[in-house]
N, C-alpha and C positions, 0 to 999 in steps of 0.2 A: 504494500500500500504506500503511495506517494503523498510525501508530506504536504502536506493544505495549510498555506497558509491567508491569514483575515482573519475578519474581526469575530466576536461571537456576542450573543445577545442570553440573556438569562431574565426569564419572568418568571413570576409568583400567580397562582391564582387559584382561584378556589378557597374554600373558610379558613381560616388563620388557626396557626398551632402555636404552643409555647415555642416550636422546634425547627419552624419554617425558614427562620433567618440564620439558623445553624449551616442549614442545606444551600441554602443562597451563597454565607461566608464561603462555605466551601469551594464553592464550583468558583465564584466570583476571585478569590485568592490564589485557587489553581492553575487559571486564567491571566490572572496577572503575572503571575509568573512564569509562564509559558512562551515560548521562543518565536513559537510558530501563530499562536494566537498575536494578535495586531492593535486590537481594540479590545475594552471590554466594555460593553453598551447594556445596561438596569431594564428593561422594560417596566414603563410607568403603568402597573396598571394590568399588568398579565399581558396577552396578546391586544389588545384595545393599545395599548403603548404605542403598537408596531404598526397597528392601521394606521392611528393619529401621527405616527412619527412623533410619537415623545420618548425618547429615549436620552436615558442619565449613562455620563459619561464617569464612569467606576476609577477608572483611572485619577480620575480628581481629588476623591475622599483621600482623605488624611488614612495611611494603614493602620495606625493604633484606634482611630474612631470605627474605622470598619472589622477589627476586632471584636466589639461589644455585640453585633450581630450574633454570635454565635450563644447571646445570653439573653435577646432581645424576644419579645414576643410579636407576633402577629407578621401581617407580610408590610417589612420595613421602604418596598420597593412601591406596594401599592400592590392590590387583585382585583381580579372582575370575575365574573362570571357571562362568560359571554361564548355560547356554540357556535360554531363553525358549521355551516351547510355543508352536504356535499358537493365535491367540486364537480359532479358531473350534472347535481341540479343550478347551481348558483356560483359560479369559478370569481365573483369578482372581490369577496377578501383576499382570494388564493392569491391573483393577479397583484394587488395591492402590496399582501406581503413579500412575493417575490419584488415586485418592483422597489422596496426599503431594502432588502438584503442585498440586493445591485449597489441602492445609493451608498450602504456604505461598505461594501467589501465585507456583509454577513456569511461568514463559510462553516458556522458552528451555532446552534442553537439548542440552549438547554430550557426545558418548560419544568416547573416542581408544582405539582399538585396532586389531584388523585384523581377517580376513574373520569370525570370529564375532559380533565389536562389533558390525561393521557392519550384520548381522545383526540383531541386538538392537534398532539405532538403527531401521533399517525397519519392524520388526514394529511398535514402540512409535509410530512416526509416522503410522501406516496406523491404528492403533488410535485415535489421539486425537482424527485426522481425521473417523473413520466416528463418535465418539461428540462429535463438535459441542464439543471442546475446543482453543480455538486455544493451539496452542504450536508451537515454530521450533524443529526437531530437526537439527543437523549433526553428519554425522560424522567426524570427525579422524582421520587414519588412523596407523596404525604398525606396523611389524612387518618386525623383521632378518632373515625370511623375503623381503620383496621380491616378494611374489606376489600383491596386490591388482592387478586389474584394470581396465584405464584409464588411471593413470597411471604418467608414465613410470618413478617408483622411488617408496618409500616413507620417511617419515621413519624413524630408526633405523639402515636398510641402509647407506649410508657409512660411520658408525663400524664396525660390523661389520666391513665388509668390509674396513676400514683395519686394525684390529685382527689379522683373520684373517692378511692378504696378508705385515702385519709379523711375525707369530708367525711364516709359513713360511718366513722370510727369518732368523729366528735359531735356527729346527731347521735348517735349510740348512750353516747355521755350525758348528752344535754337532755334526752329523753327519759331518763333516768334521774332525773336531779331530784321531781317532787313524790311524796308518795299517793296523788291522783295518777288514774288513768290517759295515756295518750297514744295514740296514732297516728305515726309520720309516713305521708306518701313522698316520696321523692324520684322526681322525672328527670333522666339522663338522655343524653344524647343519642341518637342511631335511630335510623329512618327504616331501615332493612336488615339488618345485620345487629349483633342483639352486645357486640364486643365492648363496650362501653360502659355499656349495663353491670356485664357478667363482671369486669373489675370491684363493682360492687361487694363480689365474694370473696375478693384477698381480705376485708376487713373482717368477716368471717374465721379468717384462716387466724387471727389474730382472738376470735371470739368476742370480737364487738362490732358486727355487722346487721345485717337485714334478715329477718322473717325469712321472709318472700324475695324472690327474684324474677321477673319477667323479662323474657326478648321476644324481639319481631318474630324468631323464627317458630314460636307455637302460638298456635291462634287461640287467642284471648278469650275467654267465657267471663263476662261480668258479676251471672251469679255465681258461680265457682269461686271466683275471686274473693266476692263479699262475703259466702260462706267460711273459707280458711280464713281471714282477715276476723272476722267474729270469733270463731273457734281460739283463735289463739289471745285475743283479745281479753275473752272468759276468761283464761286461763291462767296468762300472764299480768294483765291492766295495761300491757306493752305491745305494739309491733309496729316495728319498723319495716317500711315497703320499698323495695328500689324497682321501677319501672323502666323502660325504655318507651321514647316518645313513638316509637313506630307500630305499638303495638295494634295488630287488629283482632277484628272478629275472623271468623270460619268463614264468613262472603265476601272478607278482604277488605271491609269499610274501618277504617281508622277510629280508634276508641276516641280520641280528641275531640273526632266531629262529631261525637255522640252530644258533648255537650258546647260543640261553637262552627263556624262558621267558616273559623281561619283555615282548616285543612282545606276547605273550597279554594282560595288563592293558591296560585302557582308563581314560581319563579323560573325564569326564562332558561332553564333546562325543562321547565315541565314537573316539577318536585312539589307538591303538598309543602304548607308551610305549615309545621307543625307547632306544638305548643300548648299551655292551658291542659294539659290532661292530667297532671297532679291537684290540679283546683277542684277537675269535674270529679274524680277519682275518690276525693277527700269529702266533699260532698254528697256524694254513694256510700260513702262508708258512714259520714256521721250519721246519714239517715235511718243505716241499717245496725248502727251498734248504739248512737246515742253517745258515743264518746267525743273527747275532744281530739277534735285533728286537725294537724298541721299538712297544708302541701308547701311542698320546696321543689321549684325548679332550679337546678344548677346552671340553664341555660348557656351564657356565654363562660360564663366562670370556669368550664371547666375546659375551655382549647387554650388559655391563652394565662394559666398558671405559673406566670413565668417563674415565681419565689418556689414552688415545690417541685419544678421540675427533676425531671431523672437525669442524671449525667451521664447512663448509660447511651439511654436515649438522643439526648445530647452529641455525644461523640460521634455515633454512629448516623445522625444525622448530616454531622459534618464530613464524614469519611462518604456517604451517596453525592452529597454533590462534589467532593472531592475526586473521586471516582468517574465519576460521570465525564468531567473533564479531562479527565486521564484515558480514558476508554474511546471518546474521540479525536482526540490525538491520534492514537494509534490505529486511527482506521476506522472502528467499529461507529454505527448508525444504524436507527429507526430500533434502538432497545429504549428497555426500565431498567435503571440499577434496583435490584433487588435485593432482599437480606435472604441467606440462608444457616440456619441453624445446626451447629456442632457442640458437641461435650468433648475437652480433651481433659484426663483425668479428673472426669466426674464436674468440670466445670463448663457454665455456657460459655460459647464464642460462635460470635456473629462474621460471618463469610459472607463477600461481596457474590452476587449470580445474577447476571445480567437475563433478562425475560424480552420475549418481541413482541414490541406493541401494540400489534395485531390482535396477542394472547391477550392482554393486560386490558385494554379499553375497553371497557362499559361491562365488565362482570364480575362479580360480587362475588365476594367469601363470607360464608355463615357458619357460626359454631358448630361443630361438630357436634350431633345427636348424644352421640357421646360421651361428652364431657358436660350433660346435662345431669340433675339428678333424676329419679325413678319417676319421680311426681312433675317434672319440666318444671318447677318453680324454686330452681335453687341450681347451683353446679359444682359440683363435683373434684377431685383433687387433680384432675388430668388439667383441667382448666389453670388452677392456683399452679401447676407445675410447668404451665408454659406461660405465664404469665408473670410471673413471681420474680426472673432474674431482669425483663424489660422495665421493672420499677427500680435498679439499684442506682446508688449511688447520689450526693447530694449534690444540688447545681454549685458553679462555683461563678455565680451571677454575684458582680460588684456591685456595693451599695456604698451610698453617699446620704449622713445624715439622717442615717436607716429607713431607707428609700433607696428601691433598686435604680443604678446606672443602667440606662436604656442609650442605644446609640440613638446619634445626632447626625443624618447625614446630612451633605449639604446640598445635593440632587441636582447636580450642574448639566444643564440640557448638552446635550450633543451636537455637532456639526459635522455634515458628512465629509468624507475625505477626499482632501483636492487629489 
């Protein structure tokens, strides 16, 4: 393979994680340091950047400010959400983006996000290909969902899960303070995929977690629910509930819209806008125990945890987009850097495996049956045992005035090259 060289371009897009700007650092510092790379150009905004031509020129930022990235939460470059048609119905983003990768000698493009990016990265690679334009497309994955397919977790999901597992572990507490009766429902993130949730049960593995556990992937019976939820209520004057928002009925109608409106809105992928189903949830329940209950949505809180995040997850964040940019160097295009999982004397270690994005875009991984319990409302130790080493290690996020140091970029617009 002959060495390519120009510039490359790096977007963000899709929901924000504590781990997103770890992936970025990476790729983005690789980039800089690379011989063959020319330029290295931020996409404002995910692909929407590259339509508009706003692109930040990386080169500019001070190296010790774009350090802090790797500690920062959310996507520090900017995201969108925004599908790409196919180019065989609608070719005129295609057109558009080729014609920016011209303006500025674009011969590398890295996308980080999860199954829609991935998405995006395919369409756009398939397209440069069939129009005789060489450029090295990888795609970075992320997403606190944990439902890319392929590899064994995604960057992101640890802190999450860390995040989540600690949050259940200090309702557990606070539930507990008075000697009245209470009932905490608490609504987690995942639309389809129950892996968010099911973190819920490392607080378990601790013995200060939830009741009950629900995912997307068994269909939700209301009075089944409010029957165990009473039963154990009687019992204890305690239960705690952790839910997943995607949960549905047996006809695949979303518990949420049982009691709102908002799963009726869509966002411009086509997704239910979920929400509100620890409110309705807790209101089922007071009506049917007469107890007091709390609903808690974690909502955003839990993608963008940057103080509890996982180091592991961290690092290995930073090692995909680092990857990623080292992989096309040498050639390689239209993959996902992926993680795959090994034990060397009895310890986890996480191995780079590239996936092609063919495989990877728009299909979901759901917990194994498996690793549920007998009754589907709880999981089981195969779960805690693959779950359990993605939460280690503490972040080593800088604080000032005990308040975390977030970077500061300075987001210097780019000029294409004479």
């Amino acid at each position: 393979m002959s060495l390519l060289k120009g510039a490359c371009i790096i977007g963000q897009s899709g929901g924000p994680t504590s781990v997103i700007n770890a992936s970025a650092y990476g790729a983005i510092k690789t980039a800089l340091e690379s011989d063959c790379i020319t330029k290295v150009y931020g996409a404002a905004n995910g692909i929407k950047g590259v339509l508009e031509d706003r692109l930040y020129d990386m080169g500019m930022e001070d190296p010790a400010e774009l350090a802090h990235m790797k500690y920062t939460p959310s996507s520090a470059l900017g995201s969108c959400r925004y599908k790409l048609k196919d180019s065989s119905v609608d070719d005129t983003d295609y057109k558009r983006i080729l014609e920016i990768f011209k303006k500025y000698n674009v011969r590398y493009f890295f996308y980080n996000g999860g199954n829609d990016s991935m998405d995006t990265c395919n369409k756009i690679s398939k397209y440069m290909l069939a129009n005789g334009y060489e450029c090295r497309i990888m795609g970075i994955p992320k997403t606190i969902d944990n439902d890319l397919t392929g590899t064994d977790h995604c960057p992101g999901y640890g802190s999450a899960a860390k995040y989540i597992a600690t949050s259940l572990m200090e309702i557990y507490h606070d539930a507990r303070v008075y000697d009245t009766g209470m009932v905490t429902v608490v609504e987690i993130m995942g639309r389809n995929a129950g892996w968010l949730t099911a973190a819920a049960s490392l607080a378990n593995y601790k013995g200060n977690g939830p009741d009950l556990i629900f995912l997307p992937e068994v269909d939700f019976d209301l009075d089944s629910f409010l029957a165990k939820v009473d039963e154990i209520y009687k019992k204890n004057k305690k239960c705690i509930v952790a839910v997943s928002e995607g949960i549905r009925d047996k006809n695949g109608k979303y518990i949420s819209e049982y009691g709102a409106d908002l799963a009726q809105t869509k966002d411009s992928f086509g997704h239910a806008q979920l929400g509100g189903l620890a409110a309705f949830l807790a209101d089922e329940v007071k009506k049917k125990t007469g107890a007091k209950v709390r609903g808690i949505e974690l909502s955003l809180l839990q993608r963008c945890a940057a103080h509890s995040a996982s180091q592991t997850d961290i690092d290995e964040s930073f090692l995909a987009g680092k990857s990623a940019v080292e992989y096309a160097i040498s050639g390689i295009t239209d993959k996902m850097v992926g993680f795959e999982r090994s034990y060397e004397n009895g310890k986890y270690v996480c191995n780079i495996k590239l996936f092609d994005l063919t495989v990877v875009a728009n299909t979901e991984k759901k917990i194994p049956a498996e690793w549920m319990n007998q009754t589907k409302d709880g999981l089981n130790e195969k779960f805690v045992e693959y779950a359990l080493p993605l939460i280690q290690g503490e972040t080593k996020l800088e604080r000032e005035d005990g308040l975390p140091r977030f970077v500061k970029l300075k987001k210097v617009l780019a000029s294409s090259e004479k």
